[in-house]
Backbone as numpy.savetxt, mean C-alpha at the origin, in Angstrom:
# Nx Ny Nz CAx CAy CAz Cx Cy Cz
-1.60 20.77 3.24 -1.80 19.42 2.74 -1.13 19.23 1.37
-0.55 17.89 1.26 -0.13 17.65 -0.02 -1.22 17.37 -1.63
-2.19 16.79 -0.77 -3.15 16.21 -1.60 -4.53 16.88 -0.37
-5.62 17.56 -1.53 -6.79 17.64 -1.03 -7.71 17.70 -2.03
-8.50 17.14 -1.77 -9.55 16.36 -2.33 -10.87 16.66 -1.59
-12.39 17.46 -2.54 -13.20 17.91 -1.86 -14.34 17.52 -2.57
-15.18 16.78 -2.32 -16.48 15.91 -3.39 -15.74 15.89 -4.66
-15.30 15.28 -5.16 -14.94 15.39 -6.64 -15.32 14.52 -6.88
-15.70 13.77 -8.62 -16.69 13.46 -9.45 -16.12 13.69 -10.93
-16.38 12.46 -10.68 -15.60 11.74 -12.43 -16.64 11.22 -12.66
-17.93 11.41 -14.15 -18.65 11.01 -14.72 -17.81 10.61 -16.06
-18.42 9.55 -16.67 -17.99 9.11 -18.36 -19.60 8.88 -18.15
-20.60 9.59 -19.31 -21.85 9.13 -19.25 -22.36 9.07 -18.38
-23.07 7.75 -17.99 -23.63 7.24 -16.78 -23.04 6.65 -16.48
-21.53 6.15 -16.30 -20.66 5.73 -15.51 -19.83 6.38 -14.76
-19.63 6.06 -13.01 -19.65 7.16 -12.10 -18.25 7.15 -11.53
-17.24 7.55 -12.31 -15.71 7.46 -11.89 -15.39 6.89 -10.90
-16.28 8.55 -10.18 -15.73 8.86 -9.01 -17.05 9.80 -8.53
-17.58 9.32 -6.89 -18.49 9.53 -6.96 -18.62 10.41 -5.58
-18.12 11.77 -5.17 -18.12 12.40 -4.35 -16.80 12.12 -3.38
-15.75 11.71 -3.80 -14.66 11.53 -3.03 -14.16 12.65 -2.77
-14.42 12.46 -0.90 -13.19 13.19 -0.28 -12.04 12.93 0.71
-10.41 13.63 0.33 -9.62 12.78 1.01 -8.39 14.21 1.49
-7.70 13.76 2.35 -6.33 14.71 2.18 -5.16 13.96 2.96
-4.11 13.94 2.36 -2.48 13.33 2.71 -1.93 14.49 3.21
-1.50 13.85 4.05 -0.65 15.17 4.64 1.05 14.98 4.49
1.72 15.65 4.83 3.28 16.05 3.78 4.34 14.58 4.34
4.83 14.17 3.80 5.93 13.36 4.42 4.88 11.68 4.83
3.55 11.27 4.40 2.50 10.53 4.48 2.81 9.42 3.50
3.13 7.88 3.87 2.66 7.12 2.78 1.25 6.45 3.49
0.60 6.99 1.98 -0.86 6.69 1.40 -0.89 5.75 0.67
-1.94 4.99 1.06 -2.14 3.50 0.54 -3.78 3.85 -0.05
-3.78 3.39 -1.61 -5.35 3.32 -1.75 -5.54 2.02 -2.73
-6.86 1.87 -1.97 -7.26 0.13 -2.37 -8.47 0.30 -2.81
-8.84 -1.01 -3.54 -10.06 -1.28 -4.57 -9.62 -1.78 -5.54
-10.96 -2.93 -5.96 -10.86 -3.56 -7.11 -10.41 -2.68 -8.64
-10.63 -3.43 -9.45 -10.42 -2.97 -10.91 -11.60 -1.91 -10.65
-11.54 -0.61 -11.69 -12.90 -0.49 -11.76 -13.16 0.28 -10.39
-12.62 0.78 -9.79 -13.13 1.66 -8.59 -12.85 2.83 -8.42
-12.04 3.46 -9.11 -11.89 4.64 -9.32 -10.50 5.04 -9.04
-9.53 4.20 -8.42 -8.39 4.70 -7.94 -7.34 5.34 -9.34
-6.93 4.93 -10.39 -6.41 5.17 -11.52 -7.12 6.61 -11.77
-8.42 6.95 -12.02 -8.86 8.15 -12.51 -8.60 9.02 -11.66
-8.64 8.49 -10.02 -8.14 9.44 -9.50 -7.00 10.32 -9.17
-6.23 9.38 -9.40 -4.40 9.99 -9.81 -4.33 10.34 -10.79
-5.57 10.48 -12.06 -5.10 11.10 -13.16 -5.50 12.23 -13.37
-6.54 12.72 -12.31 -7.29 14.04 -11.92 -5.85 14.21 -11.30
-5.48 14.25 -10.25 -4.74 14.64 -9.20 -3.37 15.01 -10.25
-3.03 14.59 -11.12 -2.02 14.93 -11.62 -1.95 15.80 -13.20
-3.53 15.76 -13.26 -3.97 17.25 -14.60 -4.03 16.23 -15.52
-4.23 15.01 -15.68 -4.42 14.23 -17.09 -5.44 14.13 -17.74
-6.54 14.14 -16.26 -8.14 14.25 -16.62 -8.44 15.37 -15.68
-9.67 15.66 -16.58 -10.74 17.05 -15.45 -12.09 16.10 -14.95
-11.85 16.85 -13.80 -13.06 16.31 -12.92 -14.48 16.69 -14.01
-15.65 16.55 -13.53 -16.94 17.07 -13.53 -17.49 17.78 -12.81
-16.85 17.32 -11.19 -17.11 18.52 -10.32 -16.32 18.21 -9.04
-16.55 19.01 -8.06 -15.56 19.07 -7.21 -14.35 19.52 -7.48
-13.56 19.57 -6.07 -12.23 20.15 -6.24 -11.01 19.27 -5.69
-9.92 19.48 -6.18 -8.92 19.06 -5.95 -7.48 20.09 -5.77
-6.55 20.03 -4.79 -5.31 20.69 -4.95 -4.51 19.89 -4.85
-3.28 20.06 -5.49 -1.31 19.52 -5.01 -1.12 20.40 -4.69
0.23 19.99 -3.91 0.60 21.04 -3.03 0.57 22.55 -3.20
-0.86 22.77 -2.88 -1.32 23.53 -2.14 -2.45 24.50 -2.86
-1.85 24.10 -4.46 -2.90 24.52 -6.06 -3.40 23.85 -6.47
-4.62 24.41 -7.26 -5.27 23.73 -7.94 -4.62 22.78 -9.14
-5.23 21.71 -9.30 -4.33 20.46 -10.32 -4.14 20.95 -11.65
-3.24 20.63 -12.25 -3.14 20.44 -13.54 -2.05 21.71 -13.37
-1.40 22.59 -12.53 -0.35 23.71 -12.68 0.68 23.11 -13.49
1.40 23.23 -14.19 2.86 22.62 -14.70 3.45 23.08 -13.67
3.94 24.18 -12.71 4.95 24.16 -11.65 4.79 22.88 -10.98
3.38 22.50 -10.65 3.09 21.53 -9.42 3.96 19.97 -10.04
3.65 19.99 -11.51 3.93 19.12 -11.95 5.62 18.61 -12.02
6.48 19.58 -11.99 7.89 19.38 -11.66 8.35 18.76 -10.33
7.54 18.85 -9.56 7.59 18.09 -8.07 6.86 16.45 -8.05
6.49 15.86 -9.26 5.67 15.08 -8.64 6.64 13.65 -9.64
6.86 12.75 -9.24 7.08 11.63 -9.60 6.04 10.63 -9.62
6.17 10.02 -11.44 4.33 9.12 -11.77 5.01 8.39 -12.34
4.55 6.71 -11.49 4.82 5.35 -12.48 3.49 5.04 -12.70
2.89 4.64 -13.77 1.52 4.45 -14.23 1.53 2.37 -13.84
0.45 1.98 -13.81 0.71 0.68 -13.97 1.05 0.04 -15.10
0.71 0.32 -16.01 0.66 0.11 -17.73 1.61 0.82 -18.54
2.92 0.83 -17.69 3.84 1.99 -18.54 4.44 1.58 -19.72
4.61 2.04 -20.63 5.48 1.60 -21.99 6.77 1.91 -21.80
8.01 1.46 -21.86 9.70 2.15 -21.98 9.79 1.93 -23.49
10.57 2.93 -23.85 11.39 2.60 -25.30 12.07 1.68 -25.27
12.33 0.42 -25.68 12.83 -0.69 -25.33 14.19 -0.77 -26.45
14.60 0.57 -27.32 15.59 0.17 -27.72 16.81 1.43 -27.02
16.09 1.66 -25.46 16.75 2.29 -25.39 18.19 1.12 -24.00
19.25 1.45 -23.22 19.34 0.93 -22.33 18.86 1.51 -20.86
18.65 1.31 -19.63 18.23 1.72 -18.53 18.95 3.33 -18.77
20.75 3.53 -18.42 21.25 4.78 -18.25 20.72 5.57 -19.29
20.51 4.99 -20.77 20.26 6.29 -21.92 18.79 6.49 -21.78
17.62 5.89 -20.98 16.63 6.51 -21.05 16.38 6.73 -19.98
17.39 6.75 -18.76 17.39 7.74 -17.48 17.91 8.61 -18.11
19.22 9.08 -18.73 19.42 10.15 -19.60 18.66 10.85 -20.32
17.70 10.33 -20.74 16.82 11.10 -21.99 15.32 11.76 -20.88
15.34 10.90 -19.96 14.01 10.95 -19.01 14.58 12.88 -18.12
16.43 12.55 -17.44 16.60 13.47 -16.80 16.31 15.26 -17.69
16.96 14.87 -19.25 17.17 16.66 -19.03 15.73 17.11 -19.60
14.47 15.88 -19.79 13.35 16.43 -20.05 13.03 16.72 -18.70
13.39 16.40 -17.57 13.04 16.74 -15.82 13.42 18.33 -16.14
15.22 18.51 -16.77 15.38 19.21 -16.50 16.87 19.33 -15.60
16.86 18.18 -15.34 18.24 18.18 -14.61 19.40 18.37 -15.43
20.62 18.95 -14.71 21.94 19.06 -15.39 22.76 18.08 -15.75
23.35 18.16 -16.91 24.20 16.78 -16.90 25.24 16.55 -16.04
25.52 17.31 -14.98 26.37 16.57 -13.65 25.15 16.07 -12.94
24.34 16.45 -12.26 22.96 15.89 -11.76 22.65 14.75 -12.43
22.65 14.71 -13.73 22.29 13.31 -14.35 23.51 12.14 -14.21
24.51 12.60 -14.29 25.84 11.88 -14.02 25.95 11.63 -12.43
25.20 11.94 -11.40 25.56 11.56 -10.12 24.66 10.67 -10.16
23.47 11.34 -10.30 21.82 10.22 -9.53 21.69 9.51 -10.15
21.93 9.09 -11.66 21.82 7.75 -12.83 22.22 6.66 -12.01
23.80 6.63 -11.89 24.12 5.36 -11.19 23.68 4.58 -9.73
23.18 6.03 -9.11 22.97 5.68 -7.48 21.71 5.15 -7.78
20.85 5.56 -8.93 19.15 4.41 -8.98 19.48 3.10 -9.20
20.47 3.15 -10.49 20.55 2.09 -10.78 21.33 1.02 -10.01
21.88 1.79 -8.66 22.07 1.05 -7.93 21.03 0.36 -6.75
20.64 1.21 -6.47 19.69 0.80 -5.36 18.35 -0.02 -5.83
18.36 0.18 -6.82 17.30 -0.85 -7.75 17.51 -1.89 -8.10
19.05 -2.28 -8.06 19.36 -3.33 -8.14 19.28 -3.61 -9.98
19.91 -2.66 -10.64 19.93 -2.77 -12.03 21.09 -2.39 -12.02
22.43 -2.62 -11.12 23.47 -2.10 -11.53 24.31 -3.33 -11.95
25.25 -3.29 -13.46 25.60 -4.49 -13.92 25.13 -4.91 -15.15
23.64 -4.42 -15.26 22.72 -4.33 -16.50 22.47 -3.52 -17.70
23.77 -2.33 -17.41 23.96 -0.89 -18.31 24.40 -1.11 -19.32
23.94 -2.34 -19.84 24.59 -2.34 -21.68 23.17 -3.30 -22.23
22.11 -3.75 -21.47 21.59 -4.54 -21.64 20.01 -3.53 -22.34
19.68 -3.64 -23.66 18.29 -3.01 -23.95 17.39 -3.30 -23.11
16.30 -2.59 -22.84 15.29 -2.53 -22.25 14.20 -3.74 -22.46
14.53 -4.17 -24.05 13.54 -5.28 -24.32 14.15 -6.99 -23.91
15.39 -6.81 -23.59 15.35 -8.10 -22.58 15.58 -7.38 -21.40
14.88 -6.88 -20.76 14.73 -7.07 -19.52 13.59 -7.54 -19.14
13.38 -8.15 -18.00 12.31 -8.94 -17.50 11.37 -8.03 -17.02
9.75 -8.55 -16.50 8.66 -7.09 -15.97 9.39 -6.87 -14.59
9.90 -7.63 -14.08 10.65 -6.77 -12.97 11.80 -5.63 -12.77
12.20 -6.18 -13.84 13.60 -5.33 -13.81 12.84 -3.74 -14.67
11.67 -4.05 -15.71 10.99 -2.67 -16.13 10.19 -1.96 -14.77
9.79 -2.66 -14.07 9.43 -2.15 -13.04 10.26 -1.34 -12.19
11.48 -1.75 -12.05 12.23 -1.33 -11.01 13.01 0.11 -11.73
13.41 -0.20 -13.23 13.52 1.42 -14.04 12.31 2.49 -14.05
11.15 1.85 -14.29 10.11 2.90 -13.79 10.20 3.48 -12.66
10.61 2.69 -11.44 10.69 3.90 -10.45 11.63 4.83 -10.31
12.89 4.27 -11.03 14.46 4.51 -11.30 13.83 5.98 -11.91
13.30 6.11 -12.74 12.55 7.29 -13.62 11.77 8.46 -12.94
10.89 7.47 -11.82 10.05 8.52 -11.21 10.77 9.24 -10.18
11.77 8.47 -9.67 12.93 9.39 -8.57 13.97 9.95 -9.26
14.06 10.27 -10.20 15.04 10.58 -10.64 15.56 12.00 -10.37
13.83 13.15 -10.92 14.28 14.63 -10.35 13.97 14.55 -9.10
14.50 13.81 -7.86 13.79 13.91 -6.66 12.53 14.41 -6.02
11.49 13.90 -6.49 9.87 14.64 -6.62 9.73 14.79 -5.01
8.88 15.72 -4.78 8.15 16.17 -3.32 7.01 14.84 -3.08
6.16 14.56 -4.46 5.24 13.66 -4.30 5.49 12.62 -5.67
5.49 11.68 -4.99 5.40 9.70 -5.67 3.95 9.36 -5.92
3.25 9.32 -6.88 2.22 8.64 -7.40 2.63 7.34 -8.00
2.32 6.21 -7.56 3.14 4.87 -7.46 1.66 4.10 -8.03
1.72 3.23 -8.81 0.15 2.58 -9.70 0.80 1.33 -9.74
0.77 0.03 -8.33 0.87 -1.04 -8.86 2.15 -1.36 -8.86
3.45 -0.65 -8.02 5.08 -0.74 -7.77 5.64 -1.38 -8.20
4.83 -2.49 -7.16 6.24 -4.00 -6.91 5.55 -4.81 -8.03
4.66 -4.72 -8.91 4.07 -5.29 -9.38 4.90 -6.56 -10.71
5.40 -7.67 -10.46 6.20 -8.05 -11.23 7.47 -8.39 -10.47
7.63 -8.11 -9.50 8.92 -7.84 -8.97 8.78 -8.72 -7.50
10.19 -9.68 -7.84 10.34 -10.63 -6.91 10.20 -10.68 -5.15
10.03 -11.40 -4.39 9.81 -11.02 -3.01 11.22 -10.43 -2.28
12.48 -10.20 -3.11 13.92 -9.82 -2.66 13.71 -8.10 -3.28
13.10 -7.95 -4.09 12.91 -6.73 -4.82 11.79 -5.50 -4.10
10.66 -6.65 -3.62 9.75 -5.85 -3.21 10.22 -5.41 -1.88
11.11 -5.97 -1.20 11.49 -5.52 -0.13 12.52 -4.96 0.26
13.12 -4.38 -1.20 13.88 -3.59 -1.28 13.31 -2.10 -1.46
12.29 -2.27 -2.20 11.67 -0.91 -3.11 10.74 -0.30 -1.80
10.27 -1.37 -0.59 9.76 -0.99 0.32 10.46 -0.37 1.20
12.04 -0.42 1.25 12.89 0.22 1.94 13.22 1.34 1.28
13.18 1.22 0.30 13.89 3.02 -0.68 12.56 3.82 -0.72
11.25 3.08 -0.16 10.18 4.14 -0.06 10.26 4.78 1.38
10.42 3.51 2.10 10.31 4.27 3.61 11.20 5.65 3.74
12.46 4.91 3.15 13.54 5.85 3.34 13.41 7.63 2.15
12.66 7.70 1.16 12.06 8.64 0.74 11.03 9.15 1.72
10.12 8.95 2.51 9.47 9.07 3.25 10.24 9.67 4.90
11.62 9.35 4.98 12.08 9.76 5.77 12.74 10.89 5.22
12.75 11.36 4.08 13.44 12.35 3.61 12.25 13.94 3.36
11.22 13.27 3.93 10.02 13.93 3.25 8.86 14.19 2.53
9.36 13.23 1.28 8.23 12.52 0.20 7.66 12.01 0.76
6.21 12.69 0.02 4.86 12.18 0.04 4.60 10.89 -0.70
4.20 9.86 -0.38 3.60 8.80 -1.20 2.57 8.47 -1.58
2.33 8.09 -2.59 0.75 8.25 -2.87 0.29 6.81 -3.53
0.38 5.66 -2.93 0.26 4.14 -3.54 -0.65 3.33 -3.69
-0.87 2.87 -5.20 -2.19 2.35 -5.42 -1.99 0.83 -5.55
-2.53 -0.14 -5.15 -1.87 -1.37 -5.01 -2.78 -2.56 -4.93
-3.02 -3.48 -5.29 -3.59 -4.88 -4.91 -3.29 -5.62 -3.52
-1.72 -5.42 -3.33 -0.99 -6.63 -2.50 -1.25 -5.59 -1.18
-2.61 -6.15 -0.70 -2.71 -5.21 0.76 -1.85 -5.93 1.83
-1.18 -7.00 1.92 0.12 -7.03 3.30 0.78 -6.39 2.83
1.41 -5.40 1.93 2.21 -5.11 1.83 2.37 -3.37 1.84
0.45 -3.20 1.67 0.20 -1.84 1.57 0.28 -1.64 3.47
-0.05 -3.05 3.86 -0.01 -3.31 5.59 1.21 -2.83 6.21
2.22 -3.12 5.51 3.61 -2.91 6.22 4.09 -1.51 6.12
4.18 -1.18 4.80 4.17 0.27 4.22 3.49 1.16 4.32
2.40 1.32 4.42 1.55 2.60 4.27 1.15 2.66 5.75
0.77 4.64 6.06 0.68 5.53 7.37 -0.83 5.01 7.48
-1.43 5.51 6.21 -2.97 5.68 6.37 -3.22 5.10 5.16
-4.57 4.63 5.25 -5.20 3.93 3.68 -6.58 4.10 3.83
-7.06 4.19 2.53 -8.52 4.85 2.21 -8.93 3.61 1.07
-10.39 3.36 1.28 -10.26 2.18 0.20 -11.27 2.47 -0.70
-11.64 2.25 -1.89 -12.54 2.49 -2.63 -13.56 2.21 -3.04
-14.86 2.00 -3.15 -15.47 1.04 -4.01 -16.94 1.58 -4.70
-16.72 1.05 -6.39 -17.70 2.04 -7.38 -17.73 3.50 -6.88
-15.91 4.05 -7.50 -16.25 5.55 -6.87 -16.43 6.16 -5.74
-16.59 5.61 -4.42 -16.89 6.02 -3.46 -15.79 5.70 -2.25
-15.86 6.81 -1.63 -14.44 6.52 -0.62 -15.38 5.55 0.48
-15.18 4.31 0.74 -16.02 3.64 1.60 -15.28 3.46 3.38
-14.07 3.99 3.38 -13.43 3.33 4.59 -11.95 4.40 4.38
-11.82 4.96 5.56 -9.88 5.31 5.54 -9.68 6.05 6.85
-8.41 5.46 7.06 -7.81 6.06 8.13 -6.73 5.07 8.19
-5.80 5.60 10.03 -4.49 4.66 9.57 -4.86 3.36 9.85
-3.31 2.52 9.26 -3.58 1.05 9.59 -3.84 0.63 10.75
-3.21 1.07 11.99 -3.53 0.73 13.28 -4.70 0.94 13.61
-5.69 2.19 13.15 -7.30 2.12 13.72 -7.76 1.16 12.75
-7.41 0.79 11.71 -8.61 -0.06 10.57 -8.01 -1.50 10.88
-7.13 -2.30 11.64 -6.84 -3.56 11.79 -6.53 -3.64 12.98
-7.72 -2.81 13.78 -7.67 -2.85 15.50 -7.49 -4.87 15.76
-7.25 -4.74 17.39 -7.63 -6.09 17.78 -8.83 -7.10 17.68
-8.44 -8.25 17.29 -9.67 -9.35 17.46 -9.60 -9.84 18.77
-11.47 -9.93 19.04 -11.87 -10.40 20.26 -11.17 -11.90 20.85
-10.00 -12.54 19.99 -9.95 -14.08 20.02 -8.30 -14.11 20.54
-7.75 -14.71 20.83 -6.05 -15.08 20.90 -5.76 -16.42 20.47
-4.38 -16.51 20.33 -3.56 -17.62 19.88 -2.94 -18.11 20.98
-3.10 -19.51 21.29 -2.36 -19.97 22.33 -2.02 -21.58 21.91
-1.23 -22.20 22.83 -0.62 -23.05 23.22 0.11 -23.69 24.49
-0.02 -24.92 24.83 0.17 -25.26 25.71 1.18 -26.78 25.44
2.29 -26.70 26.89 3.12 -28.08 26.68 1.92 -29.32 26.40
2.11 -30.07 25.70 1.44 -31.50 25.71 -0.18 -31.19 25.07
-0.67 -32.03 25.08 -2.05 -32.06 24.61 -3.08 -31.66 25.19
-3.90 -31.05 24.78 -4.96 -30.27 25.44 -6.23 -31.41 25.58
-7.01 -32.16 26.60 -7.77 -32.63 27.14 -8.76 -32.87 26.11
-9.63 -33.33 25.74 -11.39 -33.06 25.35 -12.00 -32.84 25.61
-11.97 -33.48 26.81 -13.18 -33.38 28.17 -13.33 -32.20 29.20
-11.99 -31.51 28.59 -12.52 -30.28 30.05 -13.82 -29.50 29.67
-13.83 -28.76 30.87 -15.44 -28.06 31.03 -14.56 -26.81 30.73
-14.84 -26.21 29.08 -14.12 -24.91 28.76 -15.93 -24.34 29.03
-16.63 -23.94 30.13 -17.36 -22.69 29.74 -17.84 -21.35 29.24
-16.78 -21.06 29.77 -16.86 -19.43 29.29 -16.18 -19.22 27.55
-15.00 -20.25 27.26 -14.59 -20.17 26.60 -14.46 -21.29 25.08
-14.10 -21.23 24.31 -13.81 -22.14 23.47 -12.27 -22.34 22.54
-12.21 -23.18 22.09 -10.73 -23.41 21.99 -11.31 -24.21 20.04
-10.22 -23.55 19.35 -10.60 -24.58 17.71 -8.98 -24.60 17.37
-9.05 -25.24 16.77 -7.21 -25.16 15.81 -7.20 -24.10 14.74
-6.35 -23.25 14.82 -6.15 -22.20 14.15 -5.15 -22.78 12.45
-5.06 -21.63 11.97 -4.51 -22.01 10.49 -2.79 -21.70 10.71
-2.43 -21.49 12.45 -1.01 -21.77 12.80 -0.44 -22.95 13.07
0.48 -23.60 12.59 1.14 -24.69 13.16 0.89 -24.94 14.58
0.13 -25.71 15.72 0.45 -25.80 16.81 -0.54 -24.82 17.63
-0.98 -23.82 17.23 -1.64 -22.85 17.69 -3.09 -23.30 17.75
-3.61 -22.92 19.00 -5.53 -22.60 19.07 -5.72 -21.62 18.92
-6.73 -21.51 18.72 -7.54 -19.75 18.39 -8.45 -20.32 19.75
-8.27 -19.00 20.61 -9.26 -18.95 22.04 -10.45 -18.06 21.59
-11.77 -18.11 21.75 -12.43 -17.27 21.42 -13.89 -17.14 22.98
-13.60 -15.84 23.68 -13.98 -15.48 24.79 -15.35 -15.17 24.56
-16.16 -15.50 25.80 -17.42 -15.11 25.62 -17.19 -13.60 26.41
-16.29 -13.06 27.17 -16.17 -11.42 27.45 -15.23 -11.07 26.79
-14.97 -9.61 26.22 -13.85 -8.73 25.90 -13.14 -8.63 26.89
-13.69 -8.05 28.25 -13.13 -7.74 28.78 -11.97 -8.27 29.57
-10.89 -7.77 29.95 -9.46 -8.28 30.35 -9.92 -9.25 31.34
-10.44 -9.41 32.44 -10.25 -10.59 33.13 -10.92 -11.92 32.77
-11.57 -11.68 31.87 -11.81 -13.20 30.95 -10.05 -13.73 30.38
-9.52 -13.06 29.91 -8.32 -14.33 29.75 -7.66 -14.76 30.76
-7.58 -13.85 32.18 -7.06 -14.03 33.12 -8.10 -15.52 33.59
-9.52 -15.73 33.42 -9.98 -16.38 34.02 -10.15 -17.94 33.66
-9.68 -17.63 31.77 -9.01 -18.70 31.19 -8.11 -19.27 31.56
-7.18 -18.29 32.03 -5.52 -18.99 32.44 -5.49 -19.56 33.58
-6.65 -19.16 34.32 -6.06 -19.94 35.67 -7.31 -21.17 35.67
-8.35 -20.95 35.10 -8.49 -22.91 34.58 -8.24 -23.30 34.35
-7.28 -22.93 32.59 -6.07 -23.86 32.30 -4.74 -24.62 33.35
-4.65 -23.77 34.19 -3.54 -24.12 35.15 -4.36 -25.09 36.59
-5.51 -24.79 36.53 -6.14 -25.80 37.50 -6.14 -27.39 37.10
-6.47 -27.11 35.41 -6.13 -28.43 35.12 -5.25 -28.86 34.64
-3.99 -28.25 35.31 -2.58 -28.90 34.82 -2.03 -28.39 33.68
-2.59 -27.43 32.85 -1.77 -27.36 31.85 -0.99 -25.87 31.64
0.10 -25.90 31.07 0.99 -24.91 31.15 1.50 -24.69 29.84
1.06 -22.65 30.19 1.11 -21.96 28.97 2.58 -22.26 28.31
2.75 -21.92 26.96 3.54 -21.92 26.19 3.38 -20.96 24.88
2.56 -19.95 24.67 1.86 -19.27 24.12 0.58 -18.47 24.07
0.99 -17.11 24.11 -0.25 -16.30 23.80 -0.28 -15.47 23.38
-1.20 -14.83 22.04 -0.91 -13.60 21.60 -2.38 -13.45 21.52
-2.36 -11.91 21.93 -3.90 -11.22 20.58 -4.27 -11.58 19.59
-4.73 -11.56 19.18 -5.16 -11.81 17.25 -5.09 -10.43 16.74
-4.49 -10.10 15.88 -5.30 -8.33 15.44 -5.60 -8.70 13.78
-6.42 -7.31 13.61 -6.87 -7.80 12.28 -6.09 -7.45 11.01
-6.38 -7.76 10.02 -5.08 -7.25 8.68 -6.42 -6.58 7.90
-5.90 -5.62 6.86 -6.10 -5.15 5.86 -6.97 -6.01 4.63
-6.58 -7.53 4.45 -7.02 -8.36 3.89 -8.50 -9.03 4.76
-8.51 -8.84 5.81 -9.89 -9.36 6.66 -10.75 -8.28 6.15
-10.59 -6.90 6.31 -11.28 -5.78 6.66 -11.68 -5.75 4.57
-11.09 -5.69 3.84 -11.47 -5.95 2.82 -12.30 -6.69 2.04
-11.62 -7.64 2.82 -12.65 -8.67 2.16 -14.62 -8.57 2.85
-14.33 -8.18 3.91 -15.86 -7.82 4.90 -16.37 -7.02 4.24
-15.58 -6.07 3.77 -16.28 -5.00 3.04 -16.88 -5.59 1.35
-16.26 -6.10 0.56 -16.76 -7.16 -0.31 -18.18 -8.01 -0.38
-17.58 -8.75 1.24 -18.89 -9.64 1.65 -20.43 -8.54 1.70
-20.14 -7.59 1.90 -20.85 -6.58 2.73 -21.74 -6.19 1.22
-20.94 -5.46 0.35 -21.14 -4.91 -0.88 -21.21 -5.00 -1.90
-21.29 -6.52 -2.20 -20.75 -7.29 -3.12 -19.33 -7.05 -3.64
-19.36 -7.70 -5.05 -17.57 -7.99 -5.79 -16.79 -6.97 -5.78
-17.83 -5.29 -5.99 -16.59 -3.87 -6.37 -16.27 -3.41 -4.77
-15.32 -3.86 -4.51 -14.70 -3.05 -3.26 -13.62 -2.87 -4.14
């Protein structure tokens, strides 16, 4: 495992970090972890990466106990709250960032430009750091964290700042790290996006791992579908079994079955067609990341 995690426990006082969390990523994994402010996800990447000591429990990176400096040469960390030297430009404090990695100055002379390309900061190499916009600091922070090609990405908040042409760029240079091997490890607000990106996600709340596994088991199917039909749908029919409301799609109903089971829509469709009307739409409903969150909220109150 890349990341393992065994009851661990972050006390400040009587405030409870982290409150028996256990978790493990496995190698080549993007990991998505969610929760409000205040839930423990930040302390926990800062255990995981030797910044803080637990109180109890255990933790390893790949494959040792935390806080090794070897482990630490493998791991690439954008914090959410990062500071840049702002009188530096992007290349001279990828320069100054590489030979503290450690890299050679041909190594620094190849991979400098290829970040600053794919980040979409190429063009900008004369420009200080302090006019650049929070996106464009965003997008050098990661420029930074890939730089010695890390085994593992601790990512706090990514796209954060960064336009909807950007974020879906940085979502492609992750996948594609992810196809190379790297582990991801992403802490995030914008759950469609932790939806699209991330293998598996674990979510948090006051310290406590409350929910995880992958996206496909945690945003299984809804009991309901989306449909549509040519022309206008009746008032008066006798929908028994079923019910029909206007959904928050253009044009679309939300069907909602009194059985799960498969031949209830079949038994929909062919009433619909008894009384003349002809499909033009149907899908499942399935659930998102943002439903399942928010339930958990409703459930637990405000700290999820």
């Amino acid at each position: 495992m890349v990341v393992s995690v065994n009851n661990l426990q972050k006390h400040y006082g009587k405030v409870h970090a982290l409150d028996g969390v256990s978790l493990q990523v496995e190698p080549g994994t993007l990991f998505g972890l969610l929760g409000q402010n205040g839930a423990g996800k930040t302390t926990l990447i800062k255990i995981l990466l030797g910044l803080v000591a637990p109180t109890a429990g255990s933790a390893n990176l790949l494959g040792e106990p935390v806080g090794r400096p070897l482990n630490r040469l493998e791991v690439g960390y954008l914090p959410e709250d990062h500071r840049l030297p702002e009188y530096h430009t992007g290349p001279s404090l990828l320069e100054f960032y590489g030979a503290l990695q450690g890299l050679t100055r041909p190594e620094r002379k190849a991979r400098i430009p290829y970040l600053l390309e794919i980040l979409g900061l190429k063009g900008r190499e004369k420009l200080r750091i302090r006019g650049y916009s929070k996106g464009m600091k965003q997008r050098l922070g990661l420029a930074q964290a890939l730089l010695h090609r890390p085994k593992v990405l601790f990512l706090d908040e990514p796209t954060d700042g960064v336009d909807p042409v950007g974020r879906k760029e940085i979502r492609e240079l992750l996948l594609e790290e992810k196809r190379q091997g790297v582990t991801v490890f992403v802490n995030s607000h914008l759950l469609g996006e932790v939806e699209q990106l991330c293998d598996r996600v674990a979510i948090l709340r006051k310290g406590t791992l409350v929910l995880q596994g992958t996206v496909a088991e945690l945003t299984q199917s809804k009991p309901t579908w989306l449909v549509a039909f040519d022309g206008p749908v009746p008032e008066n029919l006798p929908w028994n079994l079923d019910k029909l409301e206007q959904s928050e799609c253009q044009g679309l109903l939300r069907l909602f079955l009194d059985s799960a089971a498969p031949e209830a829509i079949d038994q929909f469709l062919s009433k619909a067609s008894s009384h003349g009307l002809r499909l033009r739409h149907l899908q499942r409903e399935r659930g998102s990341l943002e439903d399942l969150y928010l339930s958990l909220a409703d459930r637990g109150g405000p700290a999820v």
